[in-house]
N, C-alpha and C positions, 0 to 999 in steps of 0.2 A: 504493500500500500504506500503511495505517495502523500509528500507532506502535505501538497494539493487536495487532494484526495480525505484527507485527516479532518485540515481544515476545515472541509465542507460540511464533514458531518460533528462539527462543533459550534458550541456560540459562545461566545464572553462579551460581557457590557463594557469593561472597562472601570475605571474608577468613574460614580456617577456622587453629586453632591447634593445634599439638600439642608433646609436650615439643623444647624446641628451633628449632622451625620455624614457622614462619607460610607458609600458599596458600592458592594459588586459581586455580580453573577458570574457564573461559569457550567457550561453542562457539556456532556457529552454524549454520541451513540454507546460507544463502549463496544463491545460483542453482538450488539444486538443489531437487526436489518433495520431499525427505525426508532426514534427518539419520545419514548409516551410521557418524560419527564417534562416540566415545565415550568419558569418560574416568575414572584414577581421580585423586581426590585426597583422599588420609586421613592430614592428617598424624601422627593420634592413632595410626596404625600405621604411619608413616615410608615411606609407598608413593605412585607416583605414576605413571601412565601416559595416554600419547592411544593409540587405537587407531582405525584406518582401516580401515573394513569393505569388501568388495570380493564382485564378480558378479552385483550388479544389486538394486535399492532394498530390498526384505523381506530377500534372502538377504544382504546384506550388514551390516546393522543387525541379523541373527542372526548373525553367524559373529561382528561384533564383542561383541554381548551375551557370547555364550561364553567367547570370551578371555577379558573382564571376571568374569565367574566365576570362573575359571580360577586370574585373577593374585589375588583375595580370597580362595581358597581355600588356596592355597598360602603355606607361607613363604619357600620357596626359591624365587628368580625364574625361576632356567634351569629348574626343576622344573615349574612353572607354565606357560612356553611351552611344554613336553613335551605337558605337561595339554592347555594348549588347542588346540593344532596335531590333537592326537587328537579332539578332544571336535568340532571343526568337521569336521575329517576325516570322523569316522564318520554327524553327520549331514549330510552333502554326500550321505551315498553310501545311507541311506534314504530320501531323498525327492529324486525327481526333477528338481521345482522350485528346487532347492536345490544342483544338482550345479555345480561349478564355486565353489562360496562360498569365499572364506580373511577374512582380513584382516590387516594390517600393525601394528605395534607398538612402542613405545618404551616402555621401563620403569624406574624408580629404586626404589630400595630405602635409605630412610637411618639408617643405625643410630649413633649420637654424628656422631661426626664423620666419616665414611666413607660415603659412597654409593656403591651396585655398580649400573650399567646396563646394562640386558640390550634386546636391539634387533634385529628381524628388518624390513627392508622402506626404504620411504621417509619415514615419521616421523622428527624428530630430536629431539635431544638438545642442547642451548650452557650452557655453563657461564659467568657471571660471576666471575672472582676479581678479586683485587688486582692481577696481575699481568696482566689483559685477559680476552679473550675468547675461546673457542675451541666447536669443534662434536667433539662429544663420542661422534656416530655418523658415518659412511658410509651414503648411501646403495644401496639393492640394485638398481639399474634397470639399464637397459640402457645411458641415456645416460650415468649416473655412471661405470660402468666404463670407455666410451671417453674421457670426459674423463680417466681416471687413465692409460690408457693412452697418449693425446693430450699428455696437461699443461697443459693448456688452463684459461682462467680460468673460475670462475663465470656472467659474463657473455656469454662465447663457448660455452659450454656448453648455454645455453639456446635455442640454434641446431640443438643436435645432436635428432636424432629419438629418439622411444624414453625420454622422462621420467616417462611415467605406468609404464611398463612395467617391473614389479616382477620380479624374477630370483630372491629370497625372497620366503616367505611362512607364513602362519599359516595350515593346514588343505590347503591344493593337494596335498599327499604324505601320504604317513604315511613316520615317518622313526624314524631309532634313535639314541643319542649327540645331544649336543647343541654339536658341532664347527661345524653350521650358526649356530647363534646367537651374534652376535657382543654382546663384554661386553669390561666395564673398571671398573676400580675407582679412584677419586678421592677427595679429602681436600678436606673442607669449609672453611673459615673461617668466620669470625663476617662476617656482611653479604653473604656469596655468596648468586648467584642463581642457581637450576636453570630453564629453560625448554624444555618439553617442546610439540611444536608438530604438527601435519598439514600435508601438500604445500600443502595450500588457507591457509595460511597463507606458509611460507618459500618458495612459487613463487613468490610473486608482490613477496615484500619484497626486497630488497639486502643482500649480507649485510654488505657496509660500515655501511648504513643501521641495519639489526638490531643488529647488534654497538656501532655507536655510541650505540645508545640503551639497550643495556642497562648498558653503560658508566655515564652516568647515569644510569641507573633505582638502581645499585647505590652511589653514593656520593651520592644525594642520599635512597636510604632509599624510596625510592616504594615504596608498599604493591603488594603480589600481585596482589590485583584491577583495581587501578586500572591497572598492566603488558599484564595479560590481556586487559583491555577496552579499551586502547588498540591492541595491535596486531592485534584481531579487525577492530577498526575500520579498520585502517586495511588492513586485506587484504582487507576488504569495495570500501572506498575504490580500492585500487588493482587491481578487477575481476575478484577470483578468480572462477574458473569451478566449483568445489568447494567441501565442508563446510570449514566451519574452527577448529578447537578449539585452546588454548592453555591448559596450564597452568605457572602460577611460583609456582617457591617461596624459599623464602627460610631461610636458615641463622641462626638467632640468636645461638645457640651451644650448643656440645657436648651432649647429654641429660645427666645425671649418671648412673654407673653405680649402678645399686641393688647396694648388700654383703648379702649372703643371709643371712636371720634364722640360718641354721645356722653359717656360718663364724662369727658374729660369737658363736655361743654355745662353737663350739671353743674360740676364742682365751680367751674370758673363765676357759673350762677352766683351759687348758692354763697362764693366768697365776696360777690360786689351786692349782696342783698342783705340788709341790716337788720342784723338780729334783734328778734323781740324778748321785751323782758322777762326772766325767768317767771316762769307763776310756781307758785308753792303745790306739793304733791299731794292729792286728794289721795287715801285708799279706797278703792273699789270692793265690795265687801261683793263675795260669792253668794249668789242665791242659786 
């Protein structure tokens, strides 16, 4: 295969900027004859998601399209997953060819310094802070449950059957409440990393290995892209048998809250209007 060739069946955004934040995506075919991964990254609207399309190569690069709809559509995130769970749902069940389609999903939403993660499946979610590393989802498989069940480590876990095997998902049901979608809500710092990743990426890394390198990726300042495009590579490197998408982003600091042209014309009011004289405090007696 030619570098030409590589290239085509790749996409990278680049480093993109928005108030506060600096990402970037990265994905790949990998092994596979077509790309059902998909991602967002907009930090000019503080959103960010990979999505994993699932039930076979068209259907599943459609059911993920939809999501991706879905989550730019919306501004509430669990609103969004509602959206698209239905939107794949309904066309699963007009076209034939098509029955059986969901896909999986990891989601950030950052508004100053708060990001809320919304997450149905086997995508994840690691946060870099000051104070280390952590994974920010649960996976929904079959094998993740018995490990939690088991207590078993990471690396004995990938013994256990049943990894690909999603137990959530986006589109398989139609559903009510949004009690299935598991969310959390976290505090940014200045120089955290968010990294939002596919199976075909953290199957095949360590999460010692992952976590140690985001460690320094985030105290020596490594740009978004350059993160993204290392560890695509290196899950290519280390034989994934699926797509592989990665997005990071990066906290700069806080957005600044905009003050509304209107409050700021009360106040100027209420400071050129002459205060009246105090009146003495009546109690109001409860009946």
């Amino acid at each position: 295969m030619t570098v030409g060739e590589r290239e085509a069946e790749s996409e990278r955004t680049g480093a993109l900027e928005g108030p506060g934040l600096v990402a970037a995506a990265r994905t790949d075919r990998g092994p596979r004859e077509r790309n059902e991964d998909t991602y967002v990254c907009r930090p000019d609207l503080g959103l960010f998601a990979v999505i994993d399309g699932m039930g076979g190569q068209q259907a599943g690069a459609e059911a993920a399209a939809l999501a991706r709809e879905a989550l730019l559509g919306e501004r509430d995130l669990l609103h969004a997953f509602l959206s698209a769970n239905e939107r794949i749902h309904r066309a699963a069940r007009k076209n034939n060819q098509s029955r059986g389609m969901g896909c999986v999903a990891s989601a950030v939403r950052i508004s100053g310094s708060k990001a809320l993660v919304a997450h149905v499946g086997d995508t994840r979610v690691y946060l870099a802070g000051e104070a280390g590393c952590e994974q920010l989802t649960r996976d929904h498989t079959v094998a993740a449950h018995a490990q939690e069940q088991l207590g078993i480590s990471d690396s004995g876990a990938r013994q256990i059957g049943g990894q690909n095997q999603v137990t959530r998902d986006l589109g398989g049901q139609s559903r009510t409440g949004d009690a299935w979608i598991d969310s959390c809500e976290v505090t940014l710092e200045e120089g955290d990393l968010l990294v939002l990743c596919s199976d075909g990426v953290h199957g095949v890394l360590e999460s010692a290995g992952l976590f140690g390198r985001m460690r320094e990726a985030r105290r020596q300042s490594t740009a978004p892209d350059a993160l993204a495009e290392e560890l695509v590579t290196l899950a290519l490197a280390g034989g994934t048998r699926d797509n592989s998408t990665v997005v990071v982003v990066r906290q700069l600091r806080p957005a600044p809250k905009r003050e509304s042209i209107w409050k700021k014309d009360i106040l100027a009011w209420m400071k050129r209007k002459p205060q009246p004289e105090k009146a003495s405090l009546v109690p109001i007696e409860k009946r």
